[in-house]
C-alpha positions in Angstrom: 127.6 6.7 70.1 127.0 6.3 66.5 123.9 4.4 66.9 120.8 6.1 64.8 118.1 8.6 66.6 114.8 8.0 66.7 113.1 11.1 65.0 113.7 14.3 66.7 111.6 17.0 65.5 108.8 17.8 62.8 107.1 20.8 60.8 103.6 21.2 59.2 102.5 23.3 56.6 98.7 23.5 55.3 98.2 25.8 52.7 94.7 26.7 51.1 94.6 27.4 46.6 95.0 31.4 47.2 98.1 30.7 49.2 96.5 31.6 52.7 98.5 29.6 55.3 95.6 27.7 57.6 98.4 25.7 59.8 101.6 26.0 60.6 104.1 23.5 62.9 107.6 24.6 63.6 108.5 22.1 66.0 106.8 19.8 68.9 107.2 21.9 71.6 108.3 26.2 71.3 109.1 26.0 75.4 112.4 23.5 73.8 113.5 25.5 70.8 112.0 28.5 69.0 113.7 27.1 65.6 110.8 27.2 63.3 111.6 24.5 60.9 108.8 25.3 58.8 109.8 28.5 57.3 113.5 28.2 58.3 115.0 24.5 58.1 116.3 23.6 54.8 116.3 20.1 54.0 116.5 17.6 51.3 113.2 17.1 50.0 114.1 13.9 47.9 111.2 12.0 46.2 109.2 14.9 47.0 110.9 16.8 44.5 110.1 14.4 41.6 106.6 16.1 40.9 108.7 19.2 39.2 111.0 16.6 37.4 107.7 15.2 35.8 105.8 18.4 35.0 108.8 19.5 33.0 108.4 16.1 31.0 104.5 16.8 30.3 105.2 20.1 29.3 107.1 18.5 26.5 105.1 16.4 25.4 105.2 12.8 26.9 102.4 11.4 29.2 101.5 9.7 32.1 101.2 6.8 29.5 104.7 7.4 28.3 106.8 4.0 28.8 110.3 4.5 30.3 112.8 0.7 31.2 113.2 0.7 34.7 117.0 -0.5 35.0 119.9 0.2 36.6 121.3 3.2 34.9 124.9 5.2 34.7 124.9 9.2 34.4 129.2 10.0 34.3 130.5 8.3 37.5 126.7 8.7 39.2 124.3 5.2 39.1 121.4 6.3 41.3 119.4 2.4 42.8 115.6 2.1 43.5 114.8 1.8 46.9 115.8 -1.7 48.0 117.3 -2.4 44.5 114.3 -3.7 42.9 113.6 -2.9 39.2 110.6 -3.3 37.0 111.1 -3.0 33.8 109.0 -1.5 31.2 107.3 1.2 33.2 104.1 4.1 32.3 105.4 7.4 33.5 102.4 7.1 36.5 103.9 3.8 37.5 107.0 5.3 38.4 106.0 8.2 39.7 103.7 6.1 42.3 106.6 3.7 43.2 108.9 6.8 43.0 111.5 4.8 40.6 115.0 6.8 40.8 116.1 5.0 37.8 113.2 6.5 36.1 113.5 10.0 36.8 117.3 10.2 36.2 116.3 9.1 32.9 113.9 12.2 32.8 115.8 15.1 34.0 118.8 13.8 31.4 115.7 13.8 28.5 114.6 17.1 29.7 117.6 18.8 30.8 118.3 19.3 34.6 118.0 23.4 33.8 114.4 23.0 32.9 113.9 21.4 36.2 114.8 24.2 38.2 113.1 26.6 35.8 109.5 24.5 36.4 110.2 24.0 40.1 110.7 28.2 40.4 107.8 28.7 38.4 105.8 26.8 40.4 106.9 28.2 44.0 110.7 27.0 45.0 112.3 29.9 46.3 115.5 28.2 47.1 118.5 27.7 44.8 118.5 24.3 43.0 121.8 22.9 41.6 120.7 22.0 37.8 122.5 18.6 38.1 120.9 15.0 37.2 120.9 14.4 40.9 118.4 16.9 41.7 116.0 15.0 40.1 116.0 12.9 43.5 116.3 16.0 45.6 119.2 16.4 47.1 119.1 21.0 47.0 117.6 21.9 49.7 114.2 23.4 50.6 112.0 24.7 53.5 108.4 22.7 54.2 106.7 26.2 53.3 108.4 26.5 49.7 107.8 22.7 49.1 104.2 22.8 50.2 103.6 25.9 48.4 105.0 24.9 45.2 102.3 21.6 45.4 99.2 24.2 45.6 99.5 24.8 41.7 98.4 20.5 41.5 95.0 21.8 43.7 94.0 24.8 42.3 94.2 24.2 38.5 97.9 25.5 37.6 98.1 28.8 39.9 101.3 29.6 41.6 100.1 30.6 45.2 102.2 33.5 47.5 102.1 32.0 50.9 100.6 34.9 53.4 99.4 34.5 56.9 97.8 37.8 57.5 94.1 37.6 55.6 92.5 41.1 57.1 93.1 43.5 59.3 90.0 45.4 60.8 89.3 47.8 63.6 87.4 46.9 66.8 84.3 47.9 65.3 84.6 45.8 62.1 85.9 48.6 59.5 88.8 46.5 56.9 91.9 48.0 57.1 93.3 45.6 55.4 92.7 42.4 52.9 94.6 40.2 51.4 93.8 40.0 47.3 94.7 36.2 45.5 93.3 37.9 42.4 97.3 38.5 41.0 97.5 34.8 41.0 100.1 33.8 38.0 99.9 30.4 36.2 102.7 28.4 36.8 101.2 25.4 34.8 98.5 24.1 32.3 95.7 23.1 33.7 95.8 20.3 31.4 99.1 19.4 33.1 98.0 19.7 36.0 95.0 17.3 35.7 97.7 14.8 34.3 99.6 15.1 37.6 96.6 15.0 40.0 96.1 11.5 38.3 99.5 10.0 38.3 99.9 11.2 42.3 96.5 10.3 43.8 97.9 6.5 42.7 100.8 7.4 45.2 97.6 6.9 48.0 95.5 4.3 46.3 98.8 2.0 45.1 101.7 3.7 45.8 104.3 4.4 48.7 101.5 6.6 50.6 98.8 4.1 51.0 99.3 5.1 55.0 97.2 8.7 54.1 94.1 7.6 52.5 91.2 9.1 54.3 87.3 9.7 53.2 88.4 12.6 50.6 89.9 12.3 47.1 93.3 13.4 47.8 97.0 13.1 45.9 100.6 13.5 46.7 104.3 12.4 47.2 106.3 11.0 49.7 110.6 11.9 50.1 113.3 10.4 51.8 116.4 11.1 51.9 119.9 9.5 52.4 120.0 7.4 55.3 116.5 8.4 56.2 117.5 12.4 57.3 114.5 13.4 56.1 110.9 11.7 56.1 108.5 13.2 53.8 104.8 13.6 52.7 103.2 16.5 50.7 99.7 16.1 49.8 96.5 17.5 48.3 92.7 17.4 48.1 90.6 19.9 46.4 90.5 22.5 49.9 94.1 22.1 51.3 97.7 21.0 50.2 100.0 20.3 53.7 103.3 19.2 53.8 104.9 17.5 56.7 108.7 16.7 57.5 110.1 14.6 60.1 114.1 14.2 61.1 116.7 15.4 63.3 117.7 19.2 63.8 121.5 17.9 63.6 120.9 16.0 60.0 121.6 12.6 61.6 120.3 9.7 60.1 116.3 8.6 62.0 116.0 5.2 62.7 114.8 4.5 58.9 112.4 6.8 59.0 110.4 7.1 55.7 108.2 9.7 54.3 105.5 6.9 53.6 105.2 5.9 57.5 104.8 8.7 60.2 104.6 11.6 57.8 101.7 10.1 55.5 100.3 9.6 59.2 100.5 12.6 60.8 99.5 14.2 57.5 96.2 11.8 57.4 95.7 12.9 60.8 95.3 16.7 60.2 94.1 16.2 56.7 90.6 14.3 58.6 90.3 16.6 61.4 90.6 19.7 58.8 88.1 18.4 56.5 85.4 17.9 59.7 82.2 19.4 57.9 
C-alpha cells in the first residue's frame, strides 16, 4: 500500500586478518528462503563505502588533520546534503569521517579523482564493479556484505588484503592433513602507516560518532551506511581479532521504516562482536 516495511531480512559476515570466514548469516531463517544475502545480495553500501574514498586521500598526502569547509556543495547538476541538512563548517578530515559528512567526501573523490577510488577499493578487496563517478563516493555501486567486510580486514591486520575462504583443513578420520589453507600469499593493499591513520579516524565513529550504539569492552573501529530512503542499514566494524559486517533491508529494495546503519546494525553487530570475544 505504499506505506514503508519494517526491515525484512539481514546478513552477517565475520571475517578473521588471514581472511578465514568465522561467521556467516544469509538470512533469519533458511526454512523461508535459501537466498544467501551474504555472498549473493548486492546492495548499496553508502557511508560504508567512504573508508576507500579516504584511503585514496591519505595515500596522497593529506591527513586525518587535513581541514576541509563543510558546505553545501554543486558537482555538474549533482548537490549531495548531509544527513538532516546540517553543516559544520571548517572540518579535520577525522571529523567528517566520524559524522560521515557527504559534503565532505564529494569534495574528496573530486580532489582525488573518482578513478582512484575504485582502484583503492579493488585493491583492498571489492570485487564488484564500481562506477568511477563523484557519487560513488557515497556508495551508490553495489556490493555483497562479504566483499564489503572483506575489503575492511586490511584496517585490522596492518594493510593486508585478505581472500575470504571458509574451508581451513581437511584431514582424514585419523587426523592426517589433507589439506590447509596458507594466508602466507597475503598482498598489501595499503601502508601500514595509512592504515593506523584510518583505525584512528573510525574508532571515533564508536566513541563520538554515528556508531556510539556498538561500543563494547574491546577497542574496536568502523563505519556505518545508509542508503536512500533507508534501503540499506549498515555497520562494518573491527577490533584487533575480527572485522564483521552486518546489513539490514528488504529483499525487494523497498524503503525500511528509517532504518539506519547506526541503530539495529551497530546492535546486532555489538551483539556478536561480545559474544565472539568471550575469553
Amino acid at each position: 500500500e505504499g506505506r514503508k516495511r519494517e526491515v525484512g531480512q539481514g546478513a552477517l559476515v565475520s571475517i578473521d586478518n588471514t581472511g578465514a570466514v568465522r561467521a556467516m548469516v544469509g538470512g533469519y531463517d533458511y526454512a523461508n528462503s535459501q537466498f544467501d544475502r551474504s555472498t549473493e545480495a548486492k546492495r548499496q553500501p553508502g557511508s560504508a563505502f567512504k573508508p576507500f574514498v579516504y584511503v585514496a586521500a591519505l595515500e596522497r598526502g593529506m591527513t586525518p588533520q587535513s581541514v576541509r569547509n563543510d558546505a553545501p556543495v554543486k558537482i555538474g547538476k549533482w548537490s549531495p546534503e548531509n544527513y538532516g541538512g546540517k553543516y559544520h563548517g571548517r572540518v579535520t578530515l577525522e571529523t567528517a569521517l566520524s559524522k560521515s559528512l557527504n559534503s565532505v567526501a564529494a569534495q574528496l573523490i573530486m580532489e582525488v579523482g573518482a578513478g582512484n577510488v575504485v582502484e583503492t577499493a579493488h585493491r583492498m578487496g571489492i570485487e564488484s564493479k564500481l562506477e568511477p563517478n563523484a557519487s560513488l563516493a557515497l556508495g551508490t555501486s553495489e556490493v555483497t556484505p562479504m566483499e564489503l567486510t572483506a575489503a575492511y580486514v586490511p584496517f585490522a591486520n596492518g594493510g593486508y588484503r585478505a581472500e575470504p575462504y571458509i574451508i581451513r583443513r581437511v584431514t582424514t578420520l585419523d587426523g592426517d592433513v589433507l589439506y590447509e589453507h596458507t594466508a602466507d600469499n597475503m598482498s598489501r593493499a595499503i601502508s601500514s602507516g595509512v592504515a593506523g591513520m584510518m583505525n584512528s579516524m573510525m574508532a571515533k565513529t564508536l566513541t563520538e560518532g554515528t556508531a556510539r550504539a556498538a561500543r563494547f569492552d574491546h577497542p574496536a573501529a568502523g563505519k556505518t551506511g545508509t542508503s536512500q530512503n533507508s534501503r540499506d542499514a549498515w555497520f562494518v566494524g573491527y577490533t584487533a581479532n575480527l572485522t564483521t559486517g552486518v546489513w539490514f533491508g528488504n529483499d525487494d529494495g523497498s524503503p525500511t521504516d528509517g532504518v539506519t546503519g547506526g541503530s539495529l546494525p551497530a546492535k546486532a553487530w555489538r551483539a556478536f562482536m561480545v559474544e565472539a570475544h568471550q575469553g
